[in-house]
N, CA, C and O of each residue as an XYZ file, in Angstrom:
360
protein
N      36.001      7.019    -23.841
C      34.908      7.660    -24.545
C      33.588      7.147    -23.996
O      33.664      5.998    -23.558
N      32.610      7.622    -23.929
C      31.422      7.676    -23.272
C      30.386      7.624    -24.650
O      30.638      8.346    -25.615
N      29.312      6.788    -24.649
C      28.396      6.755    -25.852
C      27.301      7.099    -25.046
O      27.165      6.963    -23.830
N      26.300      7.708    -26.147
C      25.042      8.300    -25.748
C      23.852      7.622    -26.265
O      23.327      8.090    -27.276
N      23.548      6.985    -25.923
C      22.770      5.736    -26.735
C      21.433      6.359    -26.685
O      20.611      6.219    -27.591
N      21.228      7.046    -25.621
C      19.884      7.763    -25.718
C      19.521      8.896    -26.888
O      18.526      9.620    -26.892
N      20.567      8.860    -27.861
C      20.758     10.180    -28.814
C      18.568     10.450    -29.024
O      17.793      9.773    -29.699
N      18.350     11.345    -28.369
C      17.161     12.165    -28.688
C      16.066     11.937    -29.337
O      14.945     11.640    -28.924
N      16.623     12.159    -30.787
C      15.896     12.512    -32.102
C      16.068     11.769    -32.967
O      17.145     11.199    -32.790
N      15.308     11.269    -34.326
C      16.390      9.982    -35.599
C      17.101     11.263    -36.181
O      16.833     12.459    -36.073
N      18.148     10.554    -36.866
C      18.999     11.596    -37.221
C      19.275     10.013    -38.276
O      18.905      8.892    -37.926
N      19.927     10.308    -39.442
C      20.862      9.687    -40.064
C      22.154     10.762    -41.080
O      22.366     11.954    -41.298
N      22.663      9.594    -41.400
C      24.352     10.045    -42.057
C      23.710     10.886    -43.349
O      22.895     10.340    -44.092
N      24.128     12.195    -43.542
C      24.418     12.550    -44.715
C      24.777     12.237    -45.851
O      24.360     12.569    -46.961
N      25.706     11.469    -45.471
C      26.698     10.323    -46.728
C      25.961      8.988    -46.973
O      25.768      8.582    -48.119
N      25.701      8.556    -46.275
C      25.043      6.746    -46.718
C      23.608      6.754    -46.023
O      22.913      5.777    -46.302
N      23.173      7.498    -45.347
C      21.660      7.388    -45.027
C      21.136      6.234    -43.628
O      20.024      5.805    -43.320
N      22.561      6.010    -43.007
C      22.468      5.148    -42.133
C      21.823      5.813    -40.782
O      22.254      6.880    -40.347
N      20.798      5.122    -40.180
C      20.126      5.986    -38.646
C      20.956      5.615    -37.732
O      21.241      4.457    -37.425
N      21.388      6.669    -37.247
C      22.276      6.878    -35.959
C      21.479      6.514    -34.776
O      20.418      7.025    -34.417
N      22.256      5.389    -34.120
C      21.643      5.256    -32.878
C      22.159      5.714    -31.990
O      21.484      6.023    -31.009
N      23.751      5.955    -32.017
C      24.488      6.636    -30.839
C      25.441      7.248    -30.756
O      26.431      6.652    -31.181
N      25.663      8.528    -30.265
C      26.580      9.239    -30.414
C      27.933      9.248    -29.382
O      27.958      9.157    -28.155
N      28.928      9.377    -30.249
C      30.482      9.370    -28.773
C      30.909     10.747    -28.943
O      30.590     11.544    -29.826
N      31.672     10.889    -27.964
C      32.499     12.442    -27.765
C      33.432     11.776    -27.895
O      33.519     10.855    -27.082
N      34.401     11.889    -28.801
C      35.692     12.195    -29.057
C      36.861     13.005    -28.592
O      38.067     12.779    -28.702
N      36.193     14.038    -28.027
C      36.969     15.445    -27.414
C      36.645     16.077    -26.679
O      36.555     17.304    -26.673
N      36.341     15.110    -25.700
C      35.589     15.760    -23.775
C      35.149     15.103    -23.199
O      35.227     13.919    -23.527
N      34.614     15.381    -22.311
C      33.684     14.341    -21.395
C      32.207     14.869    -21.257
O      31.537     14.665    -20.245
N      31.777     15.526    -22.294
C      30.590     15.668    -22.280
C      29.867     15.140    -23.314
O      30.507     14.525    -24.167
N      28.429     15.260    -23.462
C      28.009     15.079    -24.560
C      28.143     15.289    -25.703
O      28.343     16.485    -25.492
N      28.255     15.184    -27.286
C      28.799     15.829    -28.049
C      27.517     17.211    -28.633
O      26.293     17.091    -28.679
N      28.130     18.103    -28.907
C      27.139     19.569    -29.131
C      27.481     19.946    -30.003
O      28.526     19.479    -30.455
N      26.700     21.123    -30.798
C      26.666     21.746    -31.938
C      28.523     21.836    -32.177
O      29.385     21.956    -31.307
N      28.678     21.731    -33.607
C      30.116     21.823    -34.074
C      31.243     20.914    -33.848
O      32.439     20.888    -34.141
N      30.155     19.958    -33.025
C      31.349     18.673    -32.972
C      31.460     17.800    -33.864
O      30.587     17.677    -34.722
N      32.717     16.913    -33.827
C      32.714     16.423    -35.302
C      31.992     14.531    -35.026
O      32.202     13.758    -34.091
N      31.453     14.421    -35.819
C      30.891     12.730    -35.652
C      31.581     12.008    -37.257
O      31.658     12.605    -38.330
N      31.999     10.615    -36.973
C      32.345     10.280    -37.814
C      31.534      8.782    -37.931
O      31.501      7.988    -36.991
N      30.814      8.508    -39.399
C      29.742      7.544    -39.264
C      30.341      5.836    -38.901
O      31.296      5.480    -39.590
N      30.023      5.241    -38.291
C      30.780      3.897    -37.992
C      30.290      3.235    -39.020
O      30.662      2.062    -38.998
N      29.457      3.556    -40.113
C      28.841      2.819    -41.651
C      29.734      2.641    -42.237
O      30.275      1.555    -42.442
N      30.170      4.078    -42.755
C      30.838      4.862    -43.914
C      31.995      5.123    -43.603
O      33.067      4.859    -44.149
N      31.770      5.586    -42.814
C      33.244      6.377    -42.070
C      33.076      8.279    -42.917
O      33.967      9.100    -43.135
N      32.153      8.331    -43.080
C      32.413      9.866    -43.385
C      32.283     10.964    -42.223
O      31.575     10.751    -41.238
N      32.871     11.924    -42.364
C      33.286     12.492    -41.394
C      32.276     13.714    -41.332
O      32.153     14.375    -42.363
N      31.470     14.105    -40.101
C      29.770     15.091    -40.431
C      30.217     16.027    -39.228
O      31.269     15.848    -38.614
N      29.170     17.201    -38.910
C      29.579     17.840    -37.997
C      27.824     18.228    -37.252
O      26.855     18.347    -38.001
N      27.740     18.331    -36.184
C      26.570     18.573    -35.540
C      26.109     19.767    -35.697
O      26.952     20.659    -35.614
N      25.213     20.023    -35.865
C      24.401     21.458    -36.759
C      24.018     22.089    -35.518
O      23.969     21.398    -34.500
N      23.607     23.914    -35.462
C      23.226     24.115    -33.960
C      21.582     23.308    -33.866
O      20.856     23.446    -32.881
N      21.227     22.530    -35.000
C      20.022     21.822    -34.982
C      19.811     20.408    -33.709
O      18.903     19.779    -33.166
N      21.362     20.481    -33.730
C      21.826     19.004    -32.953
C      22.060     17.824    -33.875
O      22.605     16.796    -33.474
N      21.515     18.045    -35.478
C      21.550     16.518    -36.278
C      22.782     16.759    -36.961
O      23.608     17.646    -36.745
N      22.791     15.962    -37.708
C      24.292     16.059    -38.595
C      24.179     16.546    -39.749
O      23.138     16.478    -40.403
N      25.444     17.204    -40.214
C      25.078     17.664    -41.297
C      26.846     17.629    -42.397
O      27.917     17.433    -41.823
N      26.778     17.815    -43.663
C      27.935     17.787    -44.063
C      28.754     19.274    -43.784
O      28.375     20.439    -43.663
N      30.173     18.540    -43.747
C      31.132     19.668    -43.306
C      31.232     20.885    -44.589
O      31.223     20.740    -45.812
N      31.322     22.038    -43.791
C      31.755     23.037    -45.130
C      32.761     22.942    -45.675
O      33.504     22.172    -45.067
N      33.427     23.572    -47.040
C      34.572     23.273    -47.557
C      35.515     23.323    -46.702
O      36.113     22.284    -46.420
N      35.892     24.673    -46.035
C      36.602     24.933    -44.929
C      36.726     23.545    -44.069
O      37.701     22.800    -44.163
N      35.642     23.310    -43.248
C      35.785     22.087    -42.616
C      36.354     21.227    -42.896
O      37.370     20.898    -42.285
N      35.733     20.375    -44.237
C      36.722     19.581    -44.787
C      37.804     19.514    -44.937
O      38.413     18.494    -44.615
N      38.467     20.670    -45.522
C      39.840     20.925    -45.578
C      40.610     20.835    -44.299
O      41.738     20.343    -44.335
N      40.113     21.258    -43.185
C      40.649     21.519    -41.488
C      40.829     19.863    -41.394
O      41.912     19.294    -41.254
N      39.537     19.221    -41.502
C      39.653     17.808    -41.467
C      40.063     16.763    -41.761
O      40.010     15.668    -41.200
N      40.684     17.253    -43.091
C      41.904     16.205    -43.975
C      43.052     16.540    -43.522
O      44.050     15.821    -43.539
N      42.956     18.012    -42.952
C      44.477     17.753    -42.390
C      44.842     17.878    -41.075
O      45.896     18.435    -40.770
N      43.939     17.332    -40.100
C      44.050     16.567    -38.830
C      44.528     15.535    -38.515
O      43.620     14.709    -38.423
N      45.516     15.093    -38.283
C      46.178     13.801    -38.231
C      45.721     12.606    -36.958
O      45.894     11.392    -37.064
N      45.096     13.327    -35.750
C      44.129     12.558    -34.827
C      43.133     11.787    -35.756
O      43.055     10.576    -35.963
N      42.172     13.129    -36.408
C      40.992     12.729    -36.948
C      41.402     11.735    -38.022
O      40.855     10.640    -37.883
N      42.299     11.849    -39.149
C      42.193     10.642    -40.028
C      42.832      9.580    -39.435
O      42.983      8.492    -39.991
N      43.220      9.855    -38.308
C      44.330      8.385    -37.830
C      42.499      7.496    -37.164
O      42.380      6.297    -36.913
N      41.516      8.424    -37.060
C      40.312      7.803    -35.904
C      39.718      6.983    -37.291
O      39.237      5.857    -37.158
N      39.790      7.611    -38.562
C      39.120      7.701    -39.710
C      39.503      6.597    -40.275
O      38.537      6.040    -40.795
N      40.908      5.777    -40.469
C      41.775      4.463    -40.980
C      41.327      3.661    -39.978
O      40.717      2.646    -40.315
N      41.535      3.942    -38.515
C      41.253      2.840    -37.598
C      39.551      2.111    -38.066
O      39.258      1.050    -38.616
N      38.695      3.272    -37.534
C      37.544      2.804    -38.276
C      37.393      1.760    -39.488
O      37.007      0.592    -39.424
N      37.800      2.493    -40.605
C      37.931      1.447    -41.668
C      38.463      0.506    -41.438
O      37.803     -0.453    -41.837
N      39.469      0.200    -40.925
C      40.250     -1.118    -40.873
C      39.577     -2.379    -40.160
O      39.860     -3.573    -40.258
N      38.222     -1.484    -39.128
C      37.704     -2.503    -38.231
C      36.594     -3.260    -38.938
O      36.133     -4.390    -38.775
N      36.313     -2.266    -39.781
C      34.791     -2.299    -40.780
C      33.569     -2.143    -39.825
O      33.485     -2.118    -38.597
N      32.523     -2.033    -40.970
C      31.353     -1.486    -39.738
C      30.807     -2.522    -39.137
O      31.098     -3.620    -39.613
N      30.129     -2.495    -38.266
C      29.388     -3.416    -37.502
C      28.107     -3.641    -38.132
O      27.659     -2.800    -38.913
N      27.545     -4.592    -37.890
C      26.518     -4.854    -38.421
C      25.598     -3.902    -38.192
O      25.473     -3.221    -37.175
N      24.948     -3.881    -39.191
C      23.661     -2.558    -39.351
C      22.659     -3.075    -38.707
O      22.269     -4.229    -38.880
N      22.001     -1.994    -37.654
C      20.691     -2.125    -37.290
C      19.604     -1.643    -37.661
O      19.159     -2.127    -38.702
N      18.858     -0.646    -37.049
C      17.568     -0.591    -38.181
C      18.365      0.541    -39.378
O      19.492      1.034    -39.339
N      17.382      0.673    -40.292
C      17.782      1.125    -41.546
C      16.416      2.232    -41.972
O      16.421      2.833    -43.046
């Protein structure tokens, strides 16, 4: 996985309000783009990239697709289990 540390714009989590400093692709080798899924390394909640580029919460639909992805919650336990890293700015 490849991180984008240069992520653009401030953006923070929907769910806990944490500022994103960097974004990973999960599912390519590109940057991650509108409709991709980001999952917060805070919280661990699971957001999706808006065609805005920031994050935003998943639609019901989504959610539902997303609970029953077995990649995505297996990425979603790992996370938790590691706990988050220490917070930087806020």
């Amino acid at each position: 996985m490849k991180s984008w540390p240069d992520y653009d714009h401030e953006d923070r989590c929907p769910a806990c309000g944490d500022l994103i400093e960097a974004m990973t692709n999960t599912s390519g080798l590109g940057p991650p783009d509108p409709g991709s899924v980001g999952v917060c390394v805070y919280c661990q909640a699971i957001n999706v990239i808006g065609l805005d580029g920031k994050l935003r919460v998943p639609t019901d639909g989504e959610a539902m697709a997303f609970a029953l992805d077995p990649e995505l919650q297996q990425l979603v336990w790992a996370m938790r289990q590691l706990g988050p890293p220490p917070r930087g700015r806020r």
